[in-house]
Each structure stands twice: as C-alpha cells, then as structure tokens.
C-alpha positions as CSV (number, residue, x, y, z in Angstrom):
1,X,1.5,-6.6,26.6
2,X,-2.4,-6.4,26.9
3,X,-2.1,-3.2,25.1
4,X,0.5,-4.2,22.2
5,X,-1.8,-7.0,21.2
6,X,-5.2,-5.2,21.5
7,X,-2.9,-2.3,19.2
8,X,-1.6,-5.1,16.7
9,X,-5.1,-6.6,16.5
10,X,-6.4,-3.6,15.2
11,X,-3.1,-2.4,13.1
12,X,-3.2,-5.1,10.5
13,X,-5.8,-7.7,9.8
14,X,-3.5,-10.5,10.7
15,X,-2.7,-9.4,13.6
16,X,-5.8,-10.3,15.3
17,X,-4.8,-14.2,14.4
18,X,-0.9,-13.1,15.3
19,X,-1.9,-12.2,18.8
20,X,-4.8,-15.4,19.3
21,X,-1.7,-17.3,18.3
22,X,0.4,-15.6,21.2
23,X,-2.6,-16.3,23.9
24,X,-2.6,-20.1,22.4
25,X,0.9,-20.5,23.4
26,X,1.0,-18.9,26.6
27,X,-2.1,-20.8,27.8
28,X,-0.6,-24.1,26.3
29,X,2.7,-23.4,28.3
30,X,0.9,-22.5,31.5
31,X,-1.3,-26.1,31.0
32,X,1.7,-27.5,30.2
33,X,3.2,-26.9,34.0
34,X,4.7,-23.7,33.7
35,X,4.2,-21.5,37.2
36,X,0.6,-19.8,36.3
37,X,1.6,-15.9,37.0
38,X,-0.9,-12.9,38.4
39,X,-3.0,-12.9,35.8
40,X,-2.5,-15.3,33.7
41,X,-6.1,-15.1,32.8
42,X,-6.9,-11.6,32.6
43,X,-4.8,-10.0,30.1
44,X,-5.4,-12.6,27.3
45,X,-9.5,-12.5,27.8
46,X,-9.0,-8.5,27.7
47,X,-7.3,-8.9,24.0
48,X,-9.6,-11.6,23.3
49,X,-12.6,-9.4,24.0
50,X,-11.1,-6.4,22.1
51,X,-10.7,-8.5,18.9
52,X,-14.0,-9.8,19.4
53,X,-15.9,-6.2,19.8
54,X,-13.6,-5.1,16.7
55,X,-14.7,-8.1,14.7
56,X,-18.8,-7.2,15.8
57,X,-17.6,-3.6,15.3
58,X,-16.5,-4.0,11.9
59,X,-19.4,-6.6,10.9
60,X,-22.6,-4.1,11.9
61,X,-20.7,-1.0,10.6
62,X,-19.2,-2.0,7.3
63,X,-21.0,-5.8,6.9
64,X,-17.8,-7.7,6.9
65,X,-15.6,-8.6,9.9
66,X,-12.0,-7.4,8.0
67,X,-11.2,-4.3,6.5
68,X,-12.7,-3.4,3.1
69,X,-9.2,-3.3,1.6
70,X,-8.9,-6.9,2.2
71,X,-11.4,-7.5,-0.3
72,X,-10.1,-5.0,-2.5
73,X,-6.9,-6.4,-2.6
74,X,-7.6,-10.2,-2.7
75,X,-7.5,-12.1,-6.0
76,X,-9.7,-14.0,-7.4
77,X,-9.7,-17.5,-5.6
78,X,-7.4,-18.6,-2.6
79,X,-5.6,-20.8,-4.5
80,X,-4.4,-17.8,-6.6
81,X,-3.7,-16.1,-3.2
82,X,-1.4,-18.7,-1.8
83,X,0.7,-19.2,-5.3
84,X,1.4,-15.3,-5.1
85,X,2.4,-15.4,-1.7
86,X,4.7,-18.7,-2.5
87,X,6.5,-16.7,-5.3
88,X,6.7,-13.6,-2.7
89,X,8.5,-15.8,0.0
90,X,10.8,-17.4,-2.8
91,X,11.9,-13.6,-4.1
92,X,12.9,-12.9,-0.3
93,X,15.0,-15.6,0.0
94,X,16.5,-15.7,-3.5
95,X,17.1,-12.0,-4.0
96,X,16.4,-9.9,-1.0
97,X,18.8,-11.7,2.0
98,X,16.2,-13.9,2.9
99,X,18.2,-17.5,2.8
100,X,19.4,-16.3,6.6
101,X,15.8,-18.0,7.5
102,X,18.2,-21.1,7.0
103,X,19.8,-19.8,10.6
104,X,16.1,-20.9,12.7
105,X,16.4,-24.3,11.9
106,X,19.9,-24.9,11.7
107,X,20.5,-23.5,15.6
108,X,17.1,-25.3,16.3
109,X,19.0,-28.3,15.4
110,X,22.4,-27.9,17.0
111,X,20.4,-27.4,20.1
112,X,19.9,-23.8,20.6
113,X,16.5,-24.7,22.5
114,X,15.2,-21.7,19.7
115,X,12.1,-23.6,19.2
116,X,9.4,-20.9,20.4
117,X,11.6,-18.3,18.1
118,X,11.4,-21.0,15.0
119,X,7.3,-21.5,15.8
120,X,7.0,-17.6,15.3
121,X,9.1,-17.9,12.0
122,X,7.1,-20.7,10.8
123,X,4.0,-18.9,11.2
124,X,5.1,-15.4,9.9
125,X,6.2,-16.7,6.8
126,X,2.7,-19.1,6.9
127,X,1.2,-15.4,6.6
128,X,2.8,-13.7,4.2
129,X,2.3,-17.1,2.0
130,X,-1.7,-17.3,2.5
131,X,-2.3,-13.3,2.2
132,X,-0.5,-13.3,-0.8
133,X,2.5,-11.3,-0.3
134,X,2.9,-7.7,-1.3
135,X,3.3,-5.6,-4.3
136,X,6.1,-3.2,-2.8
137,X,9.7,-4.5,-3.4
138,X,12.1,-5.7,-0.9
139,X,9.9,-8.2,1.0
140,X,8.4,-5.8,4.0
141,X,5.9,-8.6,5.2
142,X,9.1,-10.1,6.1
143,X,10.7,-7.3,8.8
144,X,9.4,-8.9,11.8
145,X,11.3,-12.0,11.0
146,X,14.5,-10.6,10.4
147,X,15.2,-10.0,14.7
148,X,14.9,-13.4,15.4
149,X,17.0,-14.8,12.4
150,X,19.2,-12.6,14.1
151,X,19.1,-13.8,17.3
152,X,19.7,-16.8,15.7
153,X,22.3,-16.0,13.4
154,X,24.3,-14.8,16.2
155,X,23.9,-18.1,18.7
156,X,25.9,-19.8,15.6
157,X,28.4,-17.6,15.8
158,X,29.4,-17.1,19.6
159,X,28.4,-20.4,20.9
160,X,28.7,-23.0,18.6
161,X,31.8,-25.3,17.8
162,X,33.8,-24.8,14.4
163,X,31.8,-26.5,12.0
164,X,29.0,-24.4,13.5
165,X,30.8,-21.2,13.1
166,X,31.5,-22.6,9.6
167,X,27.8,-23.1,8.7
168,X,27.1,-19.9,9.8
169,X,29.8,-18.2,7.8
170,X,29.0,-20.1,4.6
171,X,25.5,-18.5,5.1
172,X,26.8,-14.8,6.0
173,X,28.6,-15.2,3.0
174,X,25.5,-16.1,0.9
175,X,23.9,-13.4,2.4
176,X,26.5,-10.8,1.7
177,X,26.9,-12.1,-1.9
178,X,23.0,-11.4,-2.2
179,X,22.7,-8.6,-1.1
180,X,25.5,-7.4,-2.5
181,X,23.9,-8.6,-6.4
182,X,20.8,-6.1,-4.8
183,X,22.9,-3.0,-4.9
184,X,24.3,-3.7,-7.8
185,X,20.7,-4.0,-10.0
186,X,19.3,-1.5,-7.7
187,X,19.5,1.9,-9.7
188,X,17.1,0.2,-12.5
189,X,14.7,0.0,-9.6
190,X,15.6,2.7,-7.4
191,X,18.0,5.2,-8.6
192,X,18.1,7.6,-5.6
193,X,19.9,4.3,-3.4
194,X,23.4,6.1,-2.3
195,X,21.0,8.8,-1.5
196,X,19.1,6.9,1.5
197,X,22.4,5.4,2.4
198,X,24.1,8.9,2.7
199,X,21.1,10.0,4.3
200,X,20.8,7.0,7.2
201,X,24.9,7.7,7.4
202,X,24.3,11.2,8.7
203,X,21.1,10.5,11.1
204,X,18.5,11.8,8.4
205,X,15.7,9.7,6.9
206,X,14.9,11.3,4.0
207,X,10.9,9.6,3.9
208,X,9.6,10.9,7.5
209,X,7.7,13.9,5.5
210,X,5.0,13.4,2.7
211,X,7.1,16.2,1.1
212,X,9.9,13.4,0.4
213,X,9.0,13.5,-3.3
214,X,9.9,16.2,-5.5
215,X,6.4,16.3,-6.9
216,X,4.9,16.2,-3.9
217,X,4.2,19.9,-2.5
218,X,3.1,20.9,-6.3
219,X,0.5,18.1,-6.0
220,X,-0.4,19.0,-2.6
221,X,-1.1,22.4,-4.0
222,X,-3.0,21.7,-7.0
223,X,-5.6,19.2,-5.0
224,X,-5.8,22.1,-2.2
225,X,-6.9,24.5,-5.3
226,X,-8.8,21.6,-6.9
227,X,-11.0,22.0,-3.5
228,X,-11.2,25.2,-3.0
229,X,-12.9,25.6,-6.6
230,X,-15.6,22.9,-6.6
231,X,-18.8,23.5,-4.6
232,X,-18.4,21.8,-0.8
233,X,-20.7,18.8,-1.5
234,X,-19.4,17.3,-4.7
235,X,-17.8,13.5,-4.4
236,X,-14.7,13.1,-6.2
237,X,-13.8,10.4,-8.1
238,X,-9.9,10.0,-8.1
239,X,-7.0,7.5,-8.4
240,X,-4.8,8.7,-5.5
241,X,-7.6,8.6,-3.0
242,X,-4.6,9.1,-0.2
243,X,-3.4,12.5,-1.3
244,X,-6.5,13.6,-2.3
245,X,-8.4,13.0,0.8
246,X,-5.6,14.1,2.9
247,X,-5.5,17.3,0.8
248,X,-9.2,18.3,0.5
249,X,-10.9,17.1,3.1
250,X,-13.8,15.7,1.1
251,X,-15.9,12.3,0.4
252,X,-13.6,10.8,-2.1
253,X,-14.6,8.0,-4.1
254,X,-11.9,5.7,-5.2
255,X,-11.4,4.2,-8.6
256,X,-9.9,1.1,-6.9
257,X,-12.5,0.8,-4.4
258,X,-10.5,0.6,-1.1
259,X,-12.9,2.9,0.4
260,X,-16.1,1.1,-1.3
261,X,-17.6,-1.7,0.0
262,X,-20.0,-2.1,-2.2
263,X,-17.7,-2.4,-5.1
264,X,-14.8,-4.4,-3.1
265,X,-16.8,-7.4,-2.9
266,X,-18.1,-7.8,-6.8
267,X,-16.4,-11.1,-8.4
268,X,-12.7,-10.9,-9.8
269,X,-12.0,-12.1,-13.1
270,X,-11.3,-15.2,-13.5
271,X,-6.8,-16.1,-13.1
272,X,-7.1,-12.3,-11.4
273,X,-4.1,-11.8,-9.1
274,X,-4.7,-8.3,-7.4
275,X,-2.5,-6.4,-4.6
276,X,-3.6,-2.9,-5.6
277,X,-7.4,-2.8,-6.0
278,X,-8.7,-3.1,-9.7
279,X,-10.0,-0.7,-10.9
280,X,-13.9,-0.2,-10.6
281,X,-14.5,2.9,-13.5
282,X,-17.1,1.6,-15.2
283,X,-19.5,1.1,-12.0
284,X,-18.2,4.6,-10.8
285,X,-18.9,6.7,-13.8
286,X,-22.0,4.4,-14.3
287,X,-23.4,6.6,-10.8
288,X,-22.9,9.4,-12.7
289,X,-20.2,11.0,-10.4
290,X,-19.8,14.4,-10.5
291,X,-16.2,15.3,-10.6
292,X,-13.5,12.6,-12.2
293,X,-9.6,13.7,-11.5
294,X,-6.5,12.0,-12.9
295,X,-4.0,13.5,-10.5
296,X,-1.6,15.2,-12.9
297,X,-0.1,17.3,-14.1
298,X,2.9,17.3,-11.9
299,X,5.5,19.0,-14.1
300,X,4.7,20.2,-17.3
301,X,2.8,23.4,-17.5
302,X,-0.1,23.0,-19.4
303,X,-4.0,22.6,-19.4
304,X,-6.9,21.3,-21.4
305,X,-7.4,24.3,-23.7
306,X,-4.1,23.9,-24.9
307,X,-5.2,20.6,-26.4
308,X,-8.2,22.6,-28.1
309,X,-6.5,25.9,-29.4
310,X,-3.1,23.8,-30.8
311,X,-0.5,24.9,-28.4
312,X,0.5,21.7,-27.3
313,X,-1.6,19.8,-29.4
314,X,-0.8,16.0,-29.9
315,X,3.0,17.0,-28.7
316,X,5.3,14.7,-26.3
317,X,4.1,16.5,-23.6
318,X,0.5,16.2,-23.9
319,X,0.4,12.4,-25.2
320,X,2.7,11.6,-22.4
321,X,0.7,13.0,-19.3
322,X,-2.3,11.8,-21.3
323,X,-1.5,8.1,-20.8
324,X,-2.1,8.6,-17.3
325,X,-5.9,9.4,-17.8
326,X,-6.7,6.9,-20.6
327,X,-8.2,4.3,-18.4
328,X,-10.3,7.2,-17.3
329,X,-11.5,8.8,-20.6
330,X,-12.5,5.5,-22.3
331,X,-15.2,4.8,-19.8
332,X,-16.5,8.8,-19.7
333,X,-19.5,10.0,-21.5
334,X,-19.7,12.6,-23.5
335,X,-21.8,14.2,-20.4
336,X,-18.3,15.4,-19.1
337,X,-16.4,18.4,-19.8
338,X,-12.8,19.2,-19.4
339,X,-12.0,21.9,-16.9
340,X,-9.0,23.5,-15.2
341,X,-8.1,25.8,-12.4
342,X,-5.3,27.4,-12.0
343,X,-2.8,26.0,-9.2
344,X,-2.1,28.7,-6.3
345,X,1.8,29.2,-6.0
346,X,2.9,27.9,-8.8
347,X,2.5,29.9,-12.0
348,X,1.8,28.4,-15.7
349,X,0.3,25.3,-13.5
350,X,-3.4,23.8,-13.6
351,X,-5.0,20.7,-12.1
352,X,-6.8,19.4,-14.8
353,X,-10.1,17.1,-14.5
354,X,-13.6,16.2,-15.4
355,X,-16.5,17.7,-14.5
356,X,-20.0,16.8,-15.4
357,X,-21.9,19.1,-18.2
358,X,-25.3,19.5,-16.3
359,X,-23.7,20.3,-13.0
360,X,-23.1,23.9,-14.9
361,X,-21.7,27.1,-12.7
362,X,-23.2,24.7,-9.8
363,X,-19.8,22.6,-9.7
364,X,-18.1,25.5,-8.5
365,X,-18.3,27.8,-5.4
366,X,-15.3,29.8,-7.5
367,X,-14.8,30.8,-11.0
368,X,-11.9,33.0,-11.0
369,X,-9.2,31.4,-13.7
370,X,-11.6,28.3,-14.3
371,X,-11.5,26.9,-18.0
372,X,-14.2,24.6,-19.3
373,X,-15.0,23.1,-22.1
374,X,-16.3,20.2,-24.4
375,X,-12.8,18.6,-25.2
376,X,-13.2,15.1,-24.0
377,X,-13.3,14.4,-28.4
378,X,-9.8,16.0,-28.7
379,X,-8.5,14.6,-25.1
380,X,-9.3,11.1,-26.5
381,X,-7.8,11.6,-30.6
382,X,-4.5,12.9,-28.7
C-alpha cells in the first residue's frame, strides 16, 4: 500500500491529495476505536514524507510545487475551472453511462453500510469538478469510479428486496438506453468503433503500440530524418512535442508550453477555458528559435518548392496541409526560410519546416536532398 500511494502521489497531481485523503481516513478510523494494526504509523508518515520531498523536489527544481502542465493547462480563474469541470461531470452522466453514480447513494440508503465506497465517489467526482475535467471524450477522469458503482450496482441486485431489484433495473435500463444512444452517434466521433470492439472480442487492443495510427510510422520517419539533417545543438520549436521528442532525441521547445515554465505561468486571457495549453508562438519566435516545424505532411507527397515552381501551387492539397501551419506562419519573420529534407523510406515524401536565414549551411550537419528557400511570401498567399 505504502508503495501504491507514494506511486499515485507522483503519477497524477491529485493524487498526492487522493492518497492524504486515504491516510485521513485510516487515522480517523483508528482514533475512532478501530484495533490500531503493526504499523499503523509507519506506512502513512513514509507516503507522507515522499509527497513532501516531491513537493520540495518539484519547488527548488522547477519553482512551483505541481507539474508545469498544470499551469499550462489551467484556465484563466478557478471559477472558470470549476464551471468546466461541472459541465464535464454533467456529460458523463447524461451521455456517457454515468447516471449509474445514482447506484452509491441509493444502496447507501437501503443500508448497504457502502458509506466509505460513497465518500471515495464523493470526492472523485469533487476532483474532476475543481480540475476542470478533460478535453478527451468519454469521461476518463471518471474510470476509477466506475468499480465501486459496481460494487454497488450489484448489492441492489443480489441482496435487496423487489422494489430494490426494481430500482436497480429501472437504472440498468437507463444505462443501457445510454449507452446504447453512444454507439449509435459514435461513427461521427469515432468511425473505427466496430473496429476496437472486434479487436477487444478476439484478445487484441489495437492502441498498445504508438504505430496504432496509420500515419504514425511515416511521421516517425520524417522526424527521425528531420534530426538526422539539422546540426546536434539546434532547439526545435514544434506543436507535437511528444512525437517529436520521442523521435529525435533533442531539446524541444513546445508551442503550447507544457515543457516551459517560464511561459506556463504568463496570465490567460480573460473568460479563457484551456485543457490543451495555448499556444505561446509569439513569445517563442520572439527568442528567435532556430528551427520551427509544423508536423506534416503525413500523406500527400509534396514539399515547399512545389509551392514556388507551380506544381502544386494554391491546389487542394497544398491549401489543405497548409491550414495546419497558419498559426505558425502569421507570427514568423521574414528571417525564416522554408526547407525540406527528404523522408528516408518513403519515396516522393519530405518533412517540411522553418529554418532561420542567418543560421546558413550551419543548420545542418547534412545537405544531401535538402531544399531551401525564401518562400515564407508564397507559403502565406496560398
């Protein structure tokens, strides 16, 4: 247990409040009369004192005591915080299967004796609603709840007398009806749905590998070609710091600012309510980084110079990946040129991206099938 809750603490920023709140109640039950157990006052000062070095930790390395994705991600005031996370908890109920929560009170009340199970509830759902809930779809914050409305959920249906077992079907029922109404507007959200089911059916999980998208190898590739181009001590600015980092092995400077804590703290505009990170280009290209990429193209083989010589000049193609990058070339200079290199393994590709003018052949430690040029005019009229 000592080692869960030192390994939750440091998993999640809530978690260091999820497992003080388990040491509260365990020292309140003992207090309370409970047989004091071997131990009882070692483990929980161990945690305590782990989440106590991680908060020092934290504070002297990086000058704040949570991760600098906290700020990132936080909107502009608390109030806005805990009127996203309100709508968040609503959508689970309303849409995702979440009106089972009903099943924690309700045994609670016919005297299941669930109380310690309904306290945890409570104050799960308490912290999805003050940190805002969560931009992903299908209410994740809300997993860990789901085993004890179980639990629940099931003590209504063995033990209880008919009305009971009547309650309990009227909300299995809802539940059914809900999620059913999920599978059936599912393909606008997520067309490949019969595929995950087929694949859970048959033991496979088709997301265990980072190749799970189709895209994914080919932008692997260009990133790893991307890096082996550019001279070892250039920065990179990019807006998939993830895949880019992972890929190339080199200080990465994200456009969000989840990995800078200088920009994570600046003020949010005003009725700003953020999950992602917003983006921080200005302040970036303002430090005059060396190389900006727009992570693309993923499918459609065809580089800056095709822009320039008419090729694919103002077509579907180019005005289409283009969109991707316009946040991006609005705040460039005309210090910037555009380059490409040439993707290994797969032909007719490039990684395009920006590179700055008076870096010259010094950007690169290789030159074979690099492009360059002053198109950043023509990139911005298409």
């Amino acid at each position: 247990l000592t080692a869960l809750l030192v390994a939750l603490a440091m998993a999640r920023p809530e978690g260091m409040f999820i497992a003080a709140a388990i040491i509260a109640f365990f020292w309140a039950t003992r207090a309370m009369g409970r047989p004091r157990t071997s131990g009882w006052l070692v483990w929980p000062t161990v945690v305590l004192a782990a989440i106590a070095a991680l908060v020092v930790w934290r504070s002297s390395v990086y000058g704040h005591p949570l991760p600098n994705t906290y700020y990132a991600k936080a909107s502009a005031s608390r109030m806005l915080e805990v009127q996203s996370g309100l709508t968040y908890v609503w959508d689970w109920v309303s849409s995702i299967g979440g009106f089972i929560v009903i099943a924690t009170p309700l045994a609670l009340l016919c005297g299941a004796m669930n109380w310690i199970r309904a306290l945890f509830v409570a104050g799960l759902v308490a912290i999805a609603i003050v940190a805002g809930g969560d931009t992903h779809p299908f209410g994740r914050f809300m997993l860990p709840v789901i085993p004890l409305l179980a639990l629940d959920l099931g003590w209504l249906l063995q033990d209880g007398a008919r009305r009971i077992r009547t309650m309990a079907l009227i909300v299995t029922t809802l539940y059914v009806a809900l999620q059913a109404m999920l599978v059936i507007t599912v393909a606008t959200v997520t067309p490949d749905f019969g595929q995950r089911v087929a694949a859970l059916t048959t033991g496979a999980w088709p997301y265990r590998k980072m190749t799970h998208l189709p895209h994914m190898p080919e932008a692997a590739a260009a990133m790893e070609s991307l890096d082996r181009h550019l001279a070892p001590d250039l920065a990179v600015l990019g807006t998939d710091v993830g895949l880019l980092a992972y890929a190339t092995n080199r200080r990465i400077r994200d456009s969000q600012a989840l990995n800078e804590p200088e920009l994570a703290h600046l003020p949010k505009p005003a009725g700003f309510t953020n999950k992602w990170g917003i983006r921080r280009l200005p302040e970036l290209i303002a430090e005059e980084v060396p190389v900006v990429y727009s992570y693309f193209p993923l499918a459609d083989p065809w580089s800056w110079q095709q822009i320039e010589t008419g090729a694919l000049a103002c077509s579907n193609t180019v005005v289409s990946r283009l969109r991707t990058v316009t946040l991006i070339t609005e705040n460039l200079t005309t210090d910037y040129d555009c380059a490409s290199v040439p993707v290994a393994g797969h032909p007719n590709r490039w990684t395009n991206f920006f590179v700055r003018r008076d870096l010259g052949a010094a950007a690169f430690r290789d030159l074979t099938g690099v492009a360059r040029s002053a198109c950043l005019p023509a990139v911005r009229a298409a």
